[in-house]
N, C-alpha and C positions, 0 to 999 in steps of 0.2 A: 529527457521527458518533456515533452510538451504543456501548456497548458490546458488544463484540463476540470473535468467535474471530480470532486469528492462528495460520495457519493454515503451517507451515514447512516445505516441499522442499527438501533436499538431492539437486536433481535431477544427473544424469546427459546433459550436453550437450553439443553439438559434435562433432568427429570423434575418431577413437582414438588415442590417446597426448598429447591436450590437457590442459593443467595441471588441476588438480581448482579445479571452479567456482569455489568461494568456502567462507570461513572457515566456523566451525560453530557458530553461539552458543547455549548455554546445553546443549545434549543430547550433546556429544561426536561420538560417530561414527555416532548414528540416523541413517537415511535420511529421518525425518518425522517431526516434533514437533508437537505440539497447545499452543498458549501463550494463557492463560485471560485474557481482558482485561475482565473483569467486575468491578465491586468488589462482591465474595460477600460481605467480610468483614464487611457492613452486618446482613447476615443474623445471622451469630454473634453482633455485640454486640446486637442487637437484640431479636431472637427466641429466639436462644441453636441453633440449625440452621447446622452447617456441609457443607461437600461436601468428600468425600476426593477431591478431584481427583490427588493425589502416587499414590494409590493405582491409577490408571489413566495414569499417566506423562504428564498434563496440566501442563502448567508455570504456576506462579502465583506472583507477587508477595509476600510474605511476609504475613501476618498478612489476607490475602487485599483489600490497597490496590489500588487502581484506578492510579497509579501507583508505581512502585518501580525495582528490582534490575535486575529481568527485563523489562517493560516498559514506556515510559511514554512517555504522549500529551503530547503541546505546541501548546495552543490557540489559537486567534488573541487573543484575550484575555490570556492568561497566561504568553505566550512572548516576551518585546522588545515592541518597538514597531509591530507587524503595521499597515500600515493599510485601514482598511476602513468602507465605508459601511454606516451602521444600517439594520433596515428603515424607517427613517422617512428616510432619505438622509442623516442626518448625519454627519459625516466624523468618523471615529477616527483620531487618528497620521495624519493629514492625509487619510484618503482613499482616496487612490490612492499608489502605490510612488514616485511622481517626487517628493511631497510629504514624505517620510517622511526624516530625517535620518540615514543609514545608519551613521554611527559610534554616536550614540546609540541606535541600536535592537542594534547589533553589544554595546555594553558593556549593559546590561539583560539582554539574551540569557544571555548572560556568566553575568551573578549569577543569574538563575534556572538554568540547568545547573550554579552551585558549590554551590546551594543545596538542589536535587533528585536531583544524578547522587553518588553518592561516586565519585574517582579512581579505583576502577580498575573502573563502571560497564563488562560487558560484555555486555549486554541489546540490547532493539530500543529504539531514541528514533526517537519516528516525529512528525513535523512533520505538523500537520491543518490546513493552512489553504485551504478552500476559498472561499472571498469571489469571489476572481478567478483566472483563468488566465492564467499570466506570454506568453502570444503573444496575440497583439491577435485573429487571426482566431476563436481558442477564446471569447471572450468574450461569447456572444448569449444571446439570450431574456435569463432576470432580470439577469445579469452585463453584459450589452448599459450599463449605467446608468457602469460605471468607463469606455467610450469615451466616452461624453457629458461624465464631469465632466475626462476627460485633453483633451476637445478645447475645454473649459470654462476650463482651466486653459493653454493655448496661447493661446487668442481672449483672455485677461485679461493678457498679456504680449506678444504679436503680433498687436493686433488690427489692423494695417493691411497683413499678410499675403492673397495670395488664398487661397481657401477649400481650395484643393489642396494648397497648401505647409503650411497647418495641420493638416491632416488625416495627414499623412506627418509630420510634425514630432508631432503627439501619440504617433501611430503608433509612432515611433521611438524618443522619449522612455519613454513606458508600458514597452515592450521591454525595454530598455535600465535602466530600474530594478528591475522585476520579478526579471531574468536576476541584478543584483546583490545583490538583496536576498535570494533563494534560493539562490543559489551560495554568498554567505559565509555565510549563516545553517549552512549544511551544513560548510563548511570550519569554521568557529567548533566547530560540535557535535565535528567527527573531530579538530580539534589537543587539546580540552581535554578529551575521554572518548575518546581512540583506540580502545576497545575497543570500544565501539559502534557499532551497527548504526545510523546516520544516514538515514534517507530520507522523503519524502515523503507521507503517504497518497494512496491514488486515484489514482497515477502509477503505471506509464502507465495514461493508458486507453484504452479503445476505441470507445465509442459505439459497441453493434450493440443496443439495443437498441428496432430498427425492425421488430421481429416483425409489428406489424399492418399495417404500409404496404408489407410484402414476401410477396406471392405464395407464393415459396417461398424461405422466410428458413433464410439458410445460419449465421447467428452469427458471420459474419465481421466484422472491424470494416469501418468508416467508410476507404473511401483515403484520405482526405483527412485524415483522425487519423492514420495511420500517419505521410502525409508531415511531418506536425505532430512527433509524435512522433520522426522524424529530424531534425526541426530543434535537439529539444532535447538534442541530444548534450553541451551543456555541465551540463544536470540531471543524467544518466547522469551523467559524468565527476565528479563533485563527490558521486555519493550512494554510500553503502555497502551498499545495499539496497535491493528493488521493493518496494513497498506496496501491489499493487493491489486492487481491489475486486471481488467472487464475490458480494456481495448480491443475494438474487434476488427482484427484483419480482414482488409478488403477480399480477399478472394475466398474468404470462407462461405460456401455455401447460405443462403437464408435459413434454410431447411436446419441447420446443424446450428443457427449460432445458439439455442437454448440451451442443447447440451452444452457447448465449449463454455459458455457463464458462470452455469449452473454447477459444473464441479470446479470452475478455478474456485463460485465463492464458498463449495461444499468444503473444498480442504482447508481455504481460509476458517471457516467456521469449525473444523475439528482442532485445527491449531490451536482455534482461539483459547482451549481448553487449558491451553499448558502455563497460562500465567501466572505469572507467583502471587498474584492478588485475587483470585479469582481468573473467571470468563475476560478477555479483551474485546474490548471494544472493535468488529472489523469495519472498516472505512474502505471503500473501494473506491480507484480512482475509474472514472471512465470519459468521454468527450465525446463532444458532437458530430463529431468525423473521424472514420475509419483511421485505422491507425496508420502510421506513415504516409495519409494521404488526407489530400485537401478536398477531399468529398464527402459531403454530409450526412449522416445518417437520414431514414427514411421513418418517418413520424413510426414508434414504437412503445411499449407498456412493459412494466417490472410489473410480473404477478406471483405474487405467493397464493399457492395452491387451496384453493377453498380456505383462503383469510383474505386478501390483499390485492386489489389490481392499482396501479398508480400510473395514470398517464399524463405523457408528457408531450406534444405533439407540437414539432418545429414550427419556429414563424411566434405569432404570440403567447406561447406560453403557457396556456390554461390547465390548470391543475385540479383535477378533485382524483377523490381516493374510494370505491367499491370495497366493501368488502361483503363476501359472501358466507356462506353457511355460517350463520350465528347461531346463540346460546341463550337468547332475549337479553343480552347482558348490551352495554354499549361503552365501545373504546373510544380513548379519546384523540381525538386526529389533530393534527399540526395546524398554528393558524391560518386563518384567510380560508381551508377546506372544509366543506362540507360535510357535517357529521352525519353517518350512516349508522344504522344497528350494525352491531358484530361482536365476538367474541367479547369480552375482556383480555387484553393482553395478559393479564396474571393467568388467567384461568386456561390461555389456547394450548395445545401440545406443540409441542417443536415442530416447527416448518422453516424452508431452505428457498431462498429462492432460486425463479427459474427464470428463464428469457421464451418467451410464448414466440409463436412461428407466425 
């Protein structure tokens, strides 16, 4: 993953008189924060050019670090014992999850968050490990390679099983380590930084993006990712936070990119429901430039529909916040922006945002 924006709603969900979603890190009682996950600070010692991001109420890191305070990434390399195959298929930390010694990756984990988080860290710690996806059927195209070495690693222990029972027995095994190796990794991060926002990147997803192979592409996800995504109700219950992903592939159509947004953050926000505290906090990550590519988005606006337009237009920055059809009541907006009448947040009905054309 690249460096990128975090991107924070304090959305407004469920039905009325529901407990308030989820906690508030680092902005107090904003409805939406902007959290800078770039390391600028490379700029200033370098060049000696900094960005007054504090001056547009963007939240950053101190001394403008890639990680810190307020947010920080946890690599597959740099976090425990993550295991994962090289591009050249060589096995890290064994490989695959079944191989991986889960107390020794639990205590490593350990000293990198005593080592990174100070005690009363109340930031986002967002876990990046995409190598594999912890259910077997999410696993294809390039990831297709950890079913081969889990069913590699069953035929090297049971090779005189039939080919059915190994196949279910990797199945089960791969499962069954992934789910633990993700669940305490999370439980690990919230006993020993409680404050912190603990979650996953890229979780949930949706896989909609079948724009060329659909006639008429709605931006819905994949059913079959959603049912995935209800199976992982023990990920939900173990995370303090959504990470999803808003990265928008260059060749997607202008025309479409509202829908392809709009349900990756629709499912994010159904998820959010399954936490064992309540609503989760969803935090989308998104960037200034197309995904896998070094070309910059074209000045654009997050609108939520008759509440919310928030623009952001490349170059210097200027931010204020619209909101439309009100109730004469007035919400209160993040600082440095301009307060407009509108809703009260307590009082608005559930709305989702969208990506306007």
């Amino acid at each position: 993953m690249v460096p990128a924006l975090a991107l924070w709603a304090c959305l407004a969900l469920g039905t009325a008189g529901r407990e308030s979603p989820a906690p508030e890190p680092l902005v107090g009682g904003q409805p939406f924060a902007v959290v800078w996950n770039v390391p600028t600070g490379r700029c200033q010692r370098r060049f000696g050019m900094g960005l007054p991001l504090g001056d547009y109420g963007i939240m950053e890191n101190e001394n403008g670090r890639f990680a810190g305070q307020n947010i920080t990434i946890f690599y597959k390399n740099k976090f425990g014992l993550y295991p994962y195959l090289s591009r050249q298929g060589v096995p890290r930390n064994g490989g695959i999850p079944q191989r991986v010694h889960l107390d020794a990756h639990l205590a490593r984990a350990a000293s990198d968050i005593h080592r990174l988080l100070r005690p009363a860290f109340r930031g986002l710690a967002v876990v990046d490990w995409e190598e594999w996806r912890p259910l077997w059927a999410q696993n294809w195209g390039a990831k297709r390679i950890y079913r081969v070495a889990s069913e590699q690693w069953v035929r090297d222990r049971h090779g005189l099983l039939p080919a059915r029972r190994r196949l279910r027995l990797a199945r089960q095994e791969f499962e069954r380590a992934a789910q633990a190796l993700m669940e305490e990794t999370l439980l690990l991060g919230r006993t020993l930084r409680p404050g912190g926002l603990w979650g996953f990147y890229r979780f949930p997803d949706c896989l909609n993006g079948n724009w060329a192979k659909e006639a008429n592409y709605t931006g819905q996800c994949r059913p079959a990712e959603v049912q995935r995504n209800d199976q992982l109700g023990w990920l939900w219950a173990a995370s303090a936070a959504l990470y999803p992903s808003i990265y928008l592939p260059p060749a997607l159509p202008p025309a479409l990119r509202h829908r392809y947004v709009h349900h990756r953050l629709r499912e994010a926000l159904r998820v959010a429901a399954f936490g064992a505290d309540g609503l989760l906090p969803v935090v989308a990550y998104s960037r200034l430039s197309f995904r896998r590519s070094a070309r910059f988005l074209e000045p654009s606006r997050l609108s939520l529909p008759g509440r919310l337009t928030w623009c952001t237009p490349l170059g210097r920055a200027q931010r204020w916040v619209q909101l439309d059809s009100c109730s004469g009541e007035t919400c209160r907006t993040p600082a440095r922006l301009r307060a407009v009448p509108a809703c009260a947040t307590t009082s608005c009905p559930p709305w989702v945002p969208t990506w306007p054309t």
